[in-house]
C-alpha positions as CSV (number, residue, x, y, z in Angstrom):
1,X,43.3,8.1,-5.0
2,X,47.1,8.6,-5.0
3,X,49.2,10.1,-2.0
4,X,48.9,13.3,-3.5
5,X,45.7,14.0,-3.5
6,X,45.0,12.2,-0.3
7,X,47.0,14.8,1.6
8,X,44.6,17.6,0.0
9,X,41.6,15.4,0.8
10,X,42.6,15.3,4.3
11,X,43.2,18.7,4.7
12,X,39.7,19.9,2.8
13,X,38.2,16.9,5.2
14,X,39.6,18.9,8.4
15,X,38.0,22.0,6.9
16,X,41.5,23.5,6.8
17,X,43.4,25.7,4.6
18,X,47.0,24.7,3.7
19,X,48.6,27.5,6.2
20,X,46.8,26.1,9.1
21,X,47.4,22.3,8.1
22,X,50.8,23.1,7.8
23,X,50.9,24.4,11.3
24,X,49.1,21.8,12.9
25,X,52.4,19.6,11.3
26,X,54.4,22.8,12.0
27,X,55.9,23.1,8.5
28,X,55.7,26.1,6.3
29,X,52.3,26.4,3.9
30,X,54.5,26.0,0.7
31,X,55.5,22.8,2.4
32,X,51.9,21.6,2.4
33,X,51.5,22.8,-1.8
34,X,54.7,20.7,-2.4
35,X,53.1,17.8,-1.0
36,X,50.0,18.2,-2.2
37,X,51.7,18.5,-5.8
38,X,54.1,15.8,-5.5
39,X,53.7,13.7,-2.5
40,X,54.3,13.4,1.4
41,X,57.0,12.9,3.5
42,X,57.9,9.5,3.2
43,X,59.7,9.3,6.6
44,X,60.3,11.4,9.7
45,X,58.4,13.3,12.3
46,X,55.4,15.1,9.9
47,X,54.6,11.5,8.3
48,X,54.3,9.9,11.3
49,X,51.8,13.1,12.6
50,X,50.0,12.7,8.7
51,X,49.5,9.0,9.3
52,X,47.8,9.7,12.5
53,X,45.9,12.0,11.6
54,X,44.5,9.8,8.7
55,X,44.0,7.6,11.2
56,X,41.8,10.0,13.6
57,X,39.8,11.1,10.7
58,X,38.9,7.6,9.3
59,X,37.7,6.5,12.4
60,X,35.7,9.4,13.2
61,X,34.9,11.6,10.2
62,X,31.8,13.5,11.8
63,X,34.5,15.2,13.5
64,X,38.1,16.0,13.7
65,X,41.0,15.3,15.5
66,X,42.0,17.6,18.3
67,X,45.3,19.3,16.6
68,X,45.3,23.4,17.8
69,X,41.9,25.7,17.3
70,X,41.9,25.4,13.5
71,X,39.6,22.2,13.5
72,X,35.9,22.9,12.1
73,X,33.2,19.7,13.0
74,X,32.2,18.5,9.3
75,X,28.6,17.5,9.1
């Protein structure tokens, strides 16, 4: 799976549309479309929050990480 469609995978994973992934990474929703069609961040502040949330959710992906009230338990 390529960057791309990691980013979307994560989000769908967190049961999240892209307006409240984008502000759990407090960035715009056409922010999260333009990565989700061309890539992520490579560097700064909402690559290092992406990566840990990866992170989170491959260690525990019954549930999700704790980022604001938009996080739905997957089962």
């Amino acid at each position: 799976m390529n960057q791309n469609n990691d980013i979307k995978a994560l989000r769908k994973t967190l049961g999240w549309t892209q307006a409240e992934f984008g502000d759990a990474l407090g960035v715009d929703q056409s922010t999260v479309s333009l990565w989700e069609r061309n890539g992520p961040p490579r560097k700064g502040p909402a690559r290092k929050i992406l990566d840990s949330m990866t992170l989170e959710v491959d260690a525990s992906p019954s549930t999700c990480p704790a980022y604001g009230d938009h996080c739905e338990a997957q089962s």
